[in-house]
PDB file with one MODEL, atoms N, CA, C and O in Angstrom:
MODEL        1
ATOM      1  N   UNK A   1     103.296 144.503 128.305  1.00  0.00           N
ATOM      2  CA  UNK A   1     104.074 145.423 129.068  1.00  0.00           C
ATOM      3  C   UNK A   1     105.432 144.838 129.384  1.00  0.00           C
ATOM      4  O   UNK A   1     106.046 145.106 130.417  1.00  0.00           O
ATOM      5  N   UNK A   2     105.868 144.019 128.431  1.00  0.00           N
ATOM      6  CA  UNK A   2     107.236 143.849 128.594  1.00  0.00           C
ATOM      7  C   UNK A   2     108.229 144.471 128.160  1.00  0.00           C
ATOM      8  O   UNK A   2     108.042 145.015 127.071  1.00  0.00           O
ATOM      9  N   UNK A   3     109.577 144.635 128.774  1.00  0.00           N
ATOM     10  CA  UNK A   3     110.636 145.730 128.118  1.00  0.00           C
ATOM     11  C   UNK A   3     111.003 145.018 127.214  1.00  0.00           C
ATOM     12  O   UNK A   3     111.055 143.788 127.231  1.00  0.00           O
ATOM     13  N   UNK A   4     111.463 146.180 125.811  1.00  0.00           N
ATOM     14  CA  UNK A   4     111.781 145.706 124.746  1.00  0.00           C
ATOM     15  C   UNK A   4     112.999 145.512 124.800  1.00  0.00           C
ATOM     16  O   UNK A   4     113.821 146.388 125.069  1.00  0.00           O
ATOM     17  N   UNK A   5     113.339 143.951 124.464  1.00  0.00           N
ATOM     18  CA  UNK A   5     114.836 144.150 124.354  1.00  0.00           C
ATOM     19  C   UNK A   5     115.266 144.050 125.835  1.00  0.00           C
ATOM     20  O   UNK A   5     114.837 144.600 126.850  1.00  0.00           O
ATOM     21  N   UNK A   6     116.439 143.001 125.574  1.00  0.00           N
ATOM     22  CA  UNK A   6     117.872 143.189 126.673  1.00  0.00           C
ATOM     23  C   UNK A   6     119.154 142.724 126.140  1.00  0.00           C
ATOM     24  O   UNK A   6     119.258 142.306 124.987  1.00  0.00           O
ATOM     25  N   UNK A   7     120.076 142.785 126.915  1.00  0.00           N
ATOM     26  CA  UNK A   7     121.221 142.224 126.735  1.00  0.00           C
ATOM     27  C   UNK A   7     121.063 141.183 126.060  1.00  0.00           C
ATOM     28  O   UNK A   7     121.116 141.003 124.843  1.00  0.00           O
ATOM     29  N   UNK A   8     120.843 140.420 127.000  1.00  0.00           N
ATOM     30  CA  UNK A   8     120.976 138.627 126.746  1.00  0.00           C
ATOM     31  C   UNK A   8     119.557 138.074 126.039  1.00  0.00           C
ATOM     32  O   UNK A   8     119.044 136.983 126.290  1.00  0.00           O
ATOM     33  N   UNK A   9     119.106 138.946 125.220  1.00  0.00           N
ATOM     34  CA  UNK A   9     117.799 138.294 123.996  1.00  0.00           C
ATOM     35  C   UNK A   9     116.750 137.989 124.976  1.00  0.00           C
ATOM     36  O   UNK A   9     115.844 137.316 124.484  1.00  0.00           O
ATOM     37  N   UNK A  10     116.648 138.189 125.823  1.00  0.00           N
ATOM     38  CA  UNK A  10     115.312 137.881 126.660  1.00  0.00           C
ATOM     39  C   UNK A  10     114.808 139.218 126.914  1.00  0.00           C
ATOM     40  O   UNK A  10     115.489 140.215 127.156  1.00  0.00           O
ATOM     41  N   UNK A  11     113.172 139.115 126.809  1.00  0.00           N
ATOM     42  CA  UNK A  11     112.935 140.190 127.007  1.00  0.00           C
ATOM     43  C   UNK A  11     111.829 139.606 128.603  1.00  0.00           C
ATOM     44  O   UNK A  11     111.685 138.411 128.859  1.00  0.00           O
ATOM     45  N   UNK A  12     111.084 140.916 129.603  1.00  0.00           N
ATOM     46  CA  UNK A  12     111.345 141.098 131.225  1.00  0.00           C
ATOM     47  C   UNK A  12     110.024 141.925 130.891  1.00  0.00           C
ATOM     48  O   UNK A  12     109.629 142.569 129.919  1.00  0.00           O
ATOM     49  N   UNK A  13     109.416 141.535 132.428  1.00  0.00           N
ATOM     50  CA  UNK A  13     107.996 142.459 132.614  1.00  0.00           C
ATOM     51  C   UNK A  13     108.687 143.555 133.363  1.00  0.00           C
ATOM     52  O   UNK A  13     109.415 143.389 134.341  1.00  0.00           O
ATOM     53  N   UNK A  14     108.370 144.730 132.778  1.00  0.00           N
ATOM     54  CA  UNK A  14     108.185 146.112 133.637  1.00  0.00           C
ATOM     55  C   UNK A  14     108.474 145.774 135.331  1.00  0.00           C
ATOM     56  O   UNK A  14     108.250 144.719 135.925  1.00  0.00           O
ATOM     57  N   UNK A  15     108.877 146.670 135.707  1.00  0.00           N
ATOM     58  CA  UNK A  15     108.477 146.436 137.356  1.00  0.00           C
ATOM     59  C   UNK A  15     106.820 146.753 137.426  1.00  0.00           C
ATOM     60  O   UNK A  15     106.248 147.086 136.388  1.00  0.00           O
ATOM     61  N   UNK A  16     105.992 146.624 138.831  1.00  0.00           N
ATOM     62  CA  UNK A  16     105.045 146.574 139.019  1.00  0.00           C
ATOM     63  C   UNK A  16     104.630 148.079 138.806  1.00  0.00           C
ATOM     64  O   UNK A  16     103.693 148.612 138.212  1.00  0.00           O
ATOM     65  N   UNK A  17     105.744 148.565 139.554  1.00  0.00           N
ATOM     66  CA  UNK A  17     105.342 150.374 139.162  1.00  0.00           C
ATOM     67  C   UNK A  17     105.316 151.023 138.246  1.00  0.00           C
ATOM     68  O   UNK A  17     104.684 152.078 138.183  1.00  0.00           O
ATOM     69  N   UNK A  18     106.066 150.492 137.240  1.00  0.00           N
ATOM     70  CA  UNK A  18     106.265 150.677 136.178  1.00  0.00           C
ATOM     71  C   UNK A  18     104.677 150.830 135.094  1.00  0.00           C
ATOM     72  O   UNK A  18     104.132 151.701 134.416  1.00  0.00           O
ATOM     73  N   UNK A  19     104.444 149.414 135.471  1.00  0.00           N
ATOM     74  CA  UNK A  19     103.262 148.977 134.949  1.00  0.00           C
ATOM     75  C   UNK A  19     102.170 149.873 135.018  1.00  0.00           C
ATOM     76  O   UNK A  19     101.585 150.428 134.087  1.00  0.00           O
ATOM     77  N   UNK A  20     101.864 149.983 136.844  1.00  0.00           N
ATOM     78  CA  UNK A  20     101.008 150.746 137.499  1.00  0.00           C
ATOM     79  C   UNK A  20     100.936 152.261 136.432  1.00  0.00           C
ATOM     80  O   UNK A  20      99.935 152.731 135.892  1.00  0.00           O
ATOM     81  N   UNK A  21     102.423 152.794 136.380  1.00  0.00           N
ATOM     82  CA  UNK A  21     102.523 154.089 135.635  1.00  0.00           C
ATOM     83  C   UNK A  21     101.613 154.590 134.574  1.00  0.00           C
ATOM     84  O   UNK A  21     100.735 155.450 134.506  1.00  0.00           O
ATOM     85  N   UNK A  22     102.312 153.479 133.539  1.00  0.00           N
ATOM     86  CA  UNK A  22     101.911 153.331 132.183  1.00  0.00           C
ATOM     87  C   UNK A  22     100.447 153.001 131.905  1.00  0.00           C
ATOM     88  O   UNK A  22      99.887 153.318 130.856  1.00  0.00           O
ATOM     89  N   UNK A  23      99.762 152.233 133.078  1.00  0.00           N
ATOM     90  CA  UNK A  23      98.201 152.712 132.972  1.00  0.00           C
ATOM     91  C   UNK A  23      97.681 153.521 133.104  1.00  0.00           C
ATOM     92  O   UNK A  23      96.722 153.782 132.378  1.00  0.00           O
ATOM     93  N   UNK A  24      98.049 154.257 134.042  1.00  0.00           N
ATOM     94  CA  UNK A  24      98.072 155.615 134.976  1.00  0.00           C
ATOM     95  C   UNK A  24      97.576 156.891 133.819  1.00  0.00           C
ATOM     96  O   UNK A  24      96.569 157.595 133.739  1.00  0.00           O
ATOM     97  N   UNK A  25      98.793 156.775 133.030  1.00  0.00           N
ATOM     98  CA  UNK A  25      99.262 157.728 132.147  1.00  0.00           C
ATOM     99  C   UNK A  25      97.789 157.332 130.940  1.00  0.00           C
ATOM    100  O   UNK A  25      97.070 158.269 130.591  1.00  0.00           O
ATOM    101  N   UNK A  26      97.636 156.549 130.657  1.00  0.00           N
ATOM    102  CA  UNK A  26      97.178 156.520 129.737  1.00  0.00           C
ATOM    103  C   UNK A  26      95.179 156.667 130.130  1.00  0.00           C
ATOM    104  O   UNK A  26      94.303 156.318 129.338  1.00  0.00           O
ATOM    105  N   UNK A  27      94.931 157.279 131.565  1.00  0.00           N
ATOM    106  CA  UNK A  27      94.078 157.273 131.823  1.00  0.00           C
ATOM    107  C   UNK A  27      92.933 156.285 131.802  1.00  0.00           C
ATOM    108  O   UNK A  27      91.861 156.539 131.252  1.00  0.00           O
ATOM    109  N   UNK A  28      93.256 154.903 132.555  1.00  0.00           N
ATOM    110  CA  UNK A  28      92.320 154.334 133.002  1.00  0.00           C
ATOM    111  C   UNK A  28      92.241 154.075 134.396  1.00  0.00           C
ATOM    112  O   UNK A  28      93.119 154.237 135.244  1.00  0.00           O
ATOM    113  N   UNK A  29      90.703 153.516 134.573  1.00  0.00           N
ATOM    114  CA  UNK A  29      90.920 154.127 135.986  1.00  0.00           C
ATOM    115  C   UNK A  29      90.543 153.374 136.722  1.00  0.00           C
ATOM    116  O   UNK A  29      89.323 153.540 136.729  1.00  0.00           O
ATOM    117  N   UNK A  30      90.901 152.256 137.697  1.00  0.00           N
ATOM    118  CA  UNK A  30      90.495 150.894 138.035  1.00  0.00           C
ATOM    119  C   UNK A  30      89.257 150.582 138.934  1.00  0.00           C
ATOM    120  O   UNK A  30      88.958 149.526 139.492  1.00  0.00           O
ATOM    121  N   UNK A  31      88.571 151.881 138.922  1.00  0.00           N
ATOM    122  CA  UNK A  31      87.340 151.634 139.430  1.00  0.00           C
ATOM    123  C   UNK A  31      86.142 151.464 138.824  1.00  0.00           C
ATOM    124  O   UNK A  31      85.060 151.569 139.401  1.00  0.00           O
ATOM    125  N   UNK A  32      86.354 151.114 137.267  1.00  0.00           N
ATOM    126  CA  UNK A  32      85.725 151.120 136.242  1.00  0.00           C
ATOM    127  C   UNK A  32      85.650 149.605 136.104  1.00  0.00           C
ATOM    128  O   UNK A  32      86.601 148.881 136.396  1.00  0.00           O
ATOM    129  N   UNK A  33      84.438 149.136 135.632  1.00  0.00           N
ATOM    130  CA  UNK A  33      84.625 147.617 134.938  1.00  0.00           C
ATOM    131  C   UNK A  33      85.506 147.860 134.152  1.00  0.00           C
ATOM    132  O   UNK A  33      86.094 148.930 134.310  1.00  0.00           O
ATOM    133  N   UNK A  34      85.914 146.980 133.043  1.00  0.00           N
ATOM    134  CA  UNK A  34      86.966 146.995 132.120  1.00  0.00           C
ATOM    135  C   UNK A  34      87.263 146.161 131.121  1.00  0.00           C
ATOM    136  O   UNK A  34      87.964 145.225 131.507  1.00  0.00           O
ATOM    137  N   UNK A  35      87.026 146.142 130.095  1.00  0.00           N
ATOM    138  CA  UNK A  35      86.599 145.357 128.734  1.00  0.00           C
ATOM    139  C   UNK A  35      88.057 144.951 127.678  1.00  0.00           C
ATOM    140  O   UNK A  35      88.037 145.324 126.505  1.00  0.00           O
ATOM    141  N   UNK A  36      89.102 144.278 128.152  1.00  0.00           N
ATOM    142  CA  UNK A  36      89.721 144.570 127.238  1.00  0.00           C
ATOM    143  C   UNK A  36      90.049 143.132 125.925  1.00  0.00           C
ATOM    144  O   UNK A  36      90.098 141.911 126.069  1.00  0.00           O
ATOM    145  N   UNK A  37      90.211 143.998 124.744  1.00  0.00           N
ATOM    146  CA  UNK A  37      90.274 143.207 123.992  1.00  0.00           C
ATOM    147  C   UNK A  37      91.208 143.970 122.914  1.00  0.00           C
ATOM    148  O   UNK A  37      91.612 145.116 123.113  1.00  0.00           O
ATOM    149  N   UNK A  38      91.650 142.876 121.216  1.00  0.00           N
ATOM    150  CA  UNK A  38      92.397 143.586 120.208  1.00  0.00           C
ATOM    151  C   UNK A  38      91.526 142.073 119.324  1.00  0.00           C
ATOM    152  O   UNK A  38      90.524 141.374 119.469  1.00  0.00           O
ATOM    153  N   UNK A  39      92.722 142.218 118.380  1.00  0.00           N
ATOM    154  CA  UNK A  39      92.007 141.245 117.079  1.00  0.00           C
ATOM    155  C   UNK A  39      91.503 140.352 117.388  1.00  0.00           C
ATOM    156  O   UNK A  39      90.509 140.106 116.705  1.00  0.00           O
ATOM    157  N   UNK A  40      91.791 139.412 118.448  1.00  0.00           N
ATOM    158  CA  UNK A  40      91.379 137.786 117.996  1.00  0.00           C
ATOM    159  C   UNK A  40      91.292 137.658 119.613  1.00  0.00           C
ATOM    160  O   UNK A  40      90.565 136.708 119.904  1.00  0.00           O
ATOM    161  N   UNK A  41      91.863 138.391 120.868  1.00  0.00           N
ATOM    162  CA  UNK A  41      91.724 137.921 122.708  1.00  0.00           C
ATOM    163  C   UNK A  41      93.060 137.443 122.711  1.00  0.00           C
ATOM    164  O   UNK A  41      93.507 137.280 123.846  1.00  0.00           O
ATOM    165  N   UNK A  42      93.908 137.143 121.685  1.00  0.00           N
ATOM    166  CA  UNK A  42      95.269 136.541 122.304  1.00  0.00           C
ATOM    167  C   UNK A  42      96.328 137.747 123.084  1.00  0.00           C
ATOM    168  O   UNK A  42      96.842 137.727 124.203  1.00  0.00           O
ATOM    169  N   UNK A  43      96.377 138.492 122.280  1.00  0.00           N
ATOM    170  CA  UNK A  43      97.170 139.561 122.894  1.00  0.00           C
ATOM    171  C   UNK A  43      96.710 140.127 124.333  1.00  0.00           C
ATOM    172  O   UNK A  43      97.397 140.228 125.350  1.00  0.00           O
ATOM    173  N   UNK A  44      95.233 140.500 124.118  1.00  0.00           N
ATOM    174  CA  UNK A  44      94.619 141.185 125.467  1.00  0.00           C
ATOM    175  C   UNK A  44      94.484 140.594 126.601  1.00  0.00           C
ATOM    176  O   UNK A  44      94.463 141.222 127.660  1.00  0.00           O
ATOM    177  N   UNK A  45      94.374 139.276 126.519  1.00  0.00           N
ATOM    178  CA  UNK A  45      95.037 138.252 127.737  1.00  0.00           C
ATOM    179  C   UNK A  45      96.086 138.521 128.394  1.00  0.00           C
ATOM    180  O   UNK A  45      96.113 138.280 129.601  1.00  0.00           O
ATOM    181  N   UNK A  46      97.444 139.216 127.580  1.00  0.00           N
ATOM    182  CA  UNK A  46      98.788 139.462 128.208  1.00  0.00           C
ATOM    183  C   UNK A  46      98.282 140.692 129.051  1.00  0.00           C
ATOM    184  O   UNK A  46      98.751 140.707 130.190  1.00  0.00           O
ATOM    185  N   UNK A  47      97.399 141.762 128.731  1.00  0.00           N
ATOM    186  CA  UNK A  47      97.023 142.380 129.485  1.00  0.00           C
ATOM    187  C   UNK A  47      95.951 142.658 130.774  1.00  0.00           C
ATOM    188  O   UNK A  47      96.042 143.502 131.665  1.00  0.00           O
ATOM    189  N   UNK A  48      95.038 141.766 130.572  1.00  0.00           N
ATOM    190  CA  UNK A  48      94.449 141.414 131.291  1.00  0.00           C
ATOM    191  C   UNK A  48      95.104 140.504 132.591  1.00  0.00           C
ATOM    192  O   UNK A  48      94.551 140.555 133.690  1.00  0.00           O
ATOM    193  N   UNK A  49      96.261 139.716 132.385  1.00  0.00           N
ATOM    194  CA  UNK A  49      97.273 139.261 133.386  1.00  0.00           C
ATOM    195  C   UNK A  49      97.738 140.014 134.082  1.00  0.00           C
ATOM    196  O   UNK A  49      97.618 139.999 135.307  1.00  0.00           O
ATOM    197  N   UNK A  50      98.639 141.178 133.138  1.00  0.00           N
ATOM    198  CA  UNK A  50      99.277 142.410 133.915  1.00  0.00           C
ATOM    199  C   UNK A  50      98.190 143.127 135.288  1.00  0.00           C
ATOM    200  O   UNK A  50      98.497 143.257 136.473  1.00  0.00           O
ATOM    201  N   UNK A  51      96.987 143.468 134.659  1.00  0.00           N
ATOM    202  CA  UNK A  51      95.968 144.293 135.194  1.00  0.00           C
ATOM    203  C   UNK A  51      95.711 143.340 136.484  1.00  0.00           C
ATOM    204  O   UNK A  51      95.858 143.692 137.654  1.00  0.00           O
ATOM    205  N   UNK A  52      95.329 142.167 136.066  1.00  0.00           N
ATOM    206  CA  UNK A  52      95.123 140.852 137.445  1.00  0.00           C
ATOM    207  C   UNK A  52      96.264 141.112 138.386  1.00  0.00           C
ATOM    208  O   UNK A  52      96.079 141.508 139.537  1.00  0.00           O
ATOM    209  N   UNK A  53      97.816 140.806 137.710  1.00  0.00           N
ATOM    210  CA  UNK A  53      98.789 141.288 139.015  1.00  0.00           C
ATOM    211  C   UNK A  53      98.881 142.476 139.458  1.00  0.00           C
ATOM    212  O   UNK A  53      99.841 142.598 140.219  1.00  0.00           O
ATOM    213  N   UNK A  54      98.024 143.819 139.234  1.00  0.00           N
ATOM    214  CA  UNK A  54      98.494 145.020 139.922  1.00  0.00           C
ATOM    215  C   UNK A  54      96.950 144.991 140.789  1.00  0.00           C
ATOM    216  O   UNK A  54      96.811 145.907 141.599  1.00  0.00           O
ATOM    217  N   UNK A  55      96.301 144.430 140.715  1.00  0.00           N
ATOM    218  CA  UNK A  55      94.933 144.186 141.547  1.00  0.00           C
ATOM    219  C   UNK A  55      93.910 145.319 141.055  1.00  0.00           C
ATOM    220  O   UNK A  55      93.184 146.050 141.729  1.00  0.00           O
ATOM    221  N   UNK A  56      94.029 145.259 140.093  1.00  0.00           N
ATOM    222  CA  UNK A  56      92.976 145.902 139.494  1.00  0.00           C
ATOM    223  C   UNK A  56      91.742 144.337 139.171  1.00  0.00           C
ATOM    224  O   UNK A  56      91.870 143.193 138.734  1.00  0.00           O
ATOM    225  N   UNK A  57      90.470 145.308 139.768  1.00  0.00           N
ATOM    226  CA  UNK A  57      89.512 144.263 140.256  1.00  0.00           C
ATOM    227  C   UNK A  57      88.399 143.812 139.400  1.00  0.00           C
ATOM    228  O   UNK A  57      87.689 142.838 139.649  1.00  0.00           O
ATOM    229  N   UNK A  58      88.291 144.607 138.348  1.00  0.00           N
ATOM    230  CA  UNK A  58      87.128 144.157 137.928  1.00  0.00           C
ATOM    231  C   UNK A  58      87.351 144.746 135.856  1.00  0.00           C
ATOM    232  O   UNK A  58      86.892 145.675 135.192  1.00  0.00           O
ATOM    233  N   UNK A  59      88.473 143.337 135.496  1.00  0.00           N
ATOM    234  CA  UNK A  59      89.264 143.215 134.017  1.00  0.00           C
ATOM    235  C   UNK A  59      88.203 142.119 133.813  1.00  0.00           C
ATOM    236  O   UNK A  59      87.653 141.487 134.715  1.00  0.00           O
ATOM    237  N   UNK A  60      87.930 141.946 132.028  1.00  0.00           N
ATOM    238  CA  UNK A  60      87.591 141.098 131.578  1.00  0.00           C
ATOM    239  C   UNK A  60      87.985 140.930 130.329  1.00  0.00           C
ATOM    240  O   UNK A  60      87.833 141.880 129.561  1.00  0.00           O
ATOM    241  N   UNK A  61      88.532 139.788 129.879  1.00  0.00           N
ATOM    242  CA  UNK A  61      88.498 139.967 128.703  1.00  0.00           C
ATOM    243  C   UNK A  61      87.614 139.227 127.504  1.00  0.00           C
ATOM    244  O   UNK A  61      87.538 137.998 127.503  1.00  0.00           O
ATOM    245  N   UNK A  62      87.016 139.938 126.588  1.00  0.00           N
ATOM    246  CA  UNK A  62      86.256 139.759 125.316  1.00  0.00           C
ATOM    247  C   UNK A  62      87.284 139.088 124.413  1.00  0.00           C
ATOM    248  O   UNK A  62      88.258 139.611 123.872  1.00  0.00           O
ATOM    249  N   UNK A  63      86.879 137.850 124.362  1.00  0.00           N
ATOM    250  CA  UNK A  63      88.060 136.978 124.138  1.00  0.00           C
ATOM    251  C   UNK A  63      87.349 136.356 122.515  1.00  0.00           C
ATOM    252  O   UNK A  63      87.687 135.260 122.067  1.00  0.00           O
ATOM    253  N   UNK A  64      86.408 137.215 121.842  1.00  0.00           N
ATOM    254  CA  UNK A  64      85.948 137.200 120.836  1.00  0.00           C
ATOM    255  C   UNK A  64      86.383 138.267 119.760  1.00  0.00           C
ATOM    256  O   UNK A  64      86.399 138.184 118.532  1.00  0.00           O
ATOM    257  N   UNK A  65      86.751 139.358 120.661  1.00  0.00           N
ATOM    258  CA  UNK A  65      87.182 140.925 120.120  1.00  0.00           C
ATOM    259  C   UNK A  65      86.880 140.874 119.114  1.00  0.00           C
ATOM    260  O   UNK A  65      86.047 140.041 118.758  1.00  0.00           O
ATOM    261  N   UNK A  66      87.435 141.736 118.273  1.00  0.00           N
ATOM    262  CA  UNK A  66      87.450 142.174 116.909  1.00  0.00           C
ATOM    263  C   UNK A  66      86.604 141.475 115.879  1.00  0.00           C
ATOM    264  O   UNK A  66      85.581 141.869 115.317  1.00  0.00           O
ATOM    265  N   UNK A  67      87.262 140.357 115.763  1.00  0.00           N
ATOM    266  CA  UNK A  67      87.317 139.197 115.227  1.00  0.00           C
ATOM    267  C   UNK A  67      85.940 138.753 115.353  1.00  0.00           C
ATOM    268  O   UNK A  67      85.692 137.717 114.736  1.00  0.00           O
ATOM    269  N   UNK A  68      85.228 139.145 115.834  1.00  0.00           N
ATOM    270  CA  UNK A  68      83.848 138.181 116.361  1.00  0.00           C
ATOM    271  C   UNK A  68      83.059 139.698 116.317  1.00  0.00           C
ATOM    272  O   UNK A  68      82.045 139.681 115.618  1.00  0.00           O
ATOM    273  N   UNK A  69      83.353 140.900 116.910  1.00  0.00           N
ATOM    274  CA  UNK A  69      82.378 141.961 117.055  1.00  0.00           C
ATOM    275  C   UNK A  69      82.161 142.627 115.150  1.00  0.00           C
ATOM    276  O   UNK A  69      81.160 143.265 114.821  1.00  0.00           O
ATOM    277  N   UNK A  70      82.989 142.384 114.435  1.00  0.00           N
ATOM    278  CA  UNK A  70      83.243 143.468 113.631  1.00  0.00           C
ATOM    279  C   UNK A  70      82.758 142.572 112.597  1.00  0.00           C
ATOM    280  O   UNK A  70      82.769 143.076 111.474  1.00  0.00           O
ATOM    281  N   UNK A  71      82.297 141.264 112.683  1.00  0.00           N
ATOM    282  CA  UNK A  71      81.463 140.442 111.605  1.00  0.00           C
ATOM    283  C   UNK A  71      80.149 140.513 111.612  1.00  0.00           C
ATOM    284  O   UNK A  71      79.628 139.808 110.748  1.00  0.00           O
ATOM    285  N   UNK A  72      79.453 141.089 112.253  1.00  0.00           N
ATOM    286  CA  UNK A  72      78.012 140.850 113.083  1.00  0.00           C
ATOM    287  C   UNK A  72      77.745 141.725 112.594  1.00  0.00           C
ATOM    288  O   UNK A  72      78.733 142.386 112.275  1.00  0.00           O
ATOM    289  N   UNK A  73      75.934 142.558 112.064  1.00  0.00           N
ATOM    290  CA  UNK A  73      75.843 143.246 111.316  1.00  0.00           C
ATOM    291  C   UNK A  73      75.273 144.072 112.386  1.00  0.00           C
ATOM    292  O   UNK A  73      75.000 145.249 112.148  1.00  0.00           O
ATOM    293  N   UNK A  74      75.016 143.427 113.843  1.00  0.00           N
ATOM    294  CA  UNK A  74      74.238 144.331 114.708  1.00  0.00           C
ATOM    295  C   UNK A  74      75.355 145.016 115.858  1.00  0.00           C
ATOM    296  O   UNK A  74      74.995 145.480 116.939  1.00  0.00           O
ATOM    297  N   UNK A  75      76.168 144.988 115.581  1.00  0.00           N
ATOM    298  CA  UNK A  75      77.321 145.999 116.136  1.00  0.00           C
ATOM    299  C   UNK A  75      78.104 146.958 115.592  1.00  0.00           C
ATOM    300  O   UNK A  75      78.721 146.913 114.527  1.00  0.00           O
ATOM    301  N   UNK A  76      78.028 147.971 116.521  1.00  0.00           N
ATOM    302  CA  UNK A  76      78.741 148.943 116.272  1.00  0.00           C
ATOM    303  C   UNK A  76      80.004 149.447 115.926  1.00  0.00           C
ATOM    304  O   UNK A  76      80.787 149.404 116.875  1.00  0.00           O
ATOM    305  N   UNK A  77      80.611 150.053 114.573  1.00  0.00           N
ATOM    306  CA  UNK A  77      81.993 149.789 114.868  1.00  0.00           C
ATOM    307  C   UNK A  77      82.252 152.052 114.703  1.00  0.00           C
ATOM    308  O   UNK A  77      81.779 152.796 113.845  1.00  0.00           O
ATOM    309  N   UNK A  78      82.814 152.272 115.459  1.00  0.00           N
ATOM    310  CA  UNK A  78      83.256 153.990 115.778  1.00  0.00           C
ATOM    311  C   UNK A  78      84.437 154.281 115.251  1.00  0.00           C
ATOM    312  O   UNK A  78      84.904 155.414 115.370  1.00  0.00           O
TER     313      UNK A  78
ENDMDL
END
């Protein structure tokens, strides 16, 4: 959830509300446990941080994701 791009080649986290928004919007809902993961846990960490600073309480991340679920012959892939 960082802005893309600035002036000076650095790129900046969202404001908090910002953040808050863009979860908002995308319908999740922080009273839910919460599983997040992508290919390999490196990326979903950056999110799982974000989610930690807006106090959303109960993030985890599957720090095996993809990468580990989608080799296994006894999981599901949708």
């Amino acid at each position: 959830m960082a802005k893309e791009g600035s002036d000076d080649g650095v790129n900046y986290f969202h404001s908090l509300n910002k953040m808050e928004s863009l979860i908002q919007e995308a319908g999740i809902d922080q009273n839910k446990p919460l599983i997040i993961h992508c290919q390999s846990g490196v990326r979903a960490s950056f999110t799982v941080f974000c989610m930690a600073m807006l106090g959303y309480p109960n993030v985890k991340l599957y720090d095996g994701s993809m990468f580990e679920w989608a080799n296994r012959d006894d999981t599901p892939l949708v």
